[in-house]
VOGU-3710 file (C-alpha; in Angstrom, 3 decimals, decimal comma):
1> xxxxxxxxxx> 0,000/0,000/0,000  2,660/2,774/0,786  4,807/1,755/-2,355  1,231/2,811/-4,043  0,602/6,350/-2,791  4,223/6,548/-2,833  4,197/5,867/-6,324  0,962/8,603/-6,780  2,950/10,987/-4,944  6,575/10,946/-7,158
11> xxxxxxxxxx> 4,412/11,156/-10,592  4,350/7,850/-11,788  0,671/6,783/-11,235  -1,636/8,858/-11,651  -4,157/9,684/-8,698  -6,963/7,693/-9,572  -4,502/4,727/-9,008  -5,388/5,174/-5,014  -8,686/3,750/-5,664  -6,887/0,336/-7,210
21> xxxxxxxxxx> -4,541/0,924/-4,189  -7,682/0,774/-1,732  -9,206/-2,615/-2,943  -5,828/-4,400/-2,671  -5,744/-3,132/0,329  -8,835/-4,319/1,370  -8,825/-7,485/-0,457  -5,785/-8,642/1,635  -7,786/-7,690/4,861  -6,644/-4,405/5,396
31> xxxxxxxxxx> -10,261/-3,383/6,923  -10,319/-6,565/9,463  -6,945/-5,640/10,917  -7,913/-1,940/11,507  -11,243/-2,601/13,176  -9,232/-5,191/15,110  -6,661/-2,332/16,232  -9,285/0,108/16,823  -11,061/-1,999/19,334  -7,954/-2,703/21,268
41> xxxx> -7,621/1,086/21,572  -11,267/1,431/22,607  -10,969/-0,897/25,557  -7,745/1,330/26,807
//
C-alpha cells in the first residue's frame, strides 16, 4: 500500500490509481486488521 501512494505521490501513477490501491488493500484484509486495532484502543 505505501509503495502505491508513494508511487501517486513521485508522478508515476496517476491519482486515480489510489482507488486500485484501496481494494488491494482491502482485499488482503486491510479493513479486518484496523477494526481489530481500533477496538484494542477502545478498551484502553
Amino acid at each position: 500500500m505505501l509503495e502505491g501512494v508513494t508511487q501517486i505521490i513521485v508522478g508515476e501513477k496517476p491519482v486515480d490509481y489510489y482507488q486500485q490501491v484501496l481494494q488491494e488493500a482491502k482485499d488482503i484484509g486491510l479493513d479486518s486488521i484496523v477494526s481489530d486495532v481500533n477496538q484494542v484502543f477502545q478498551k484502553g
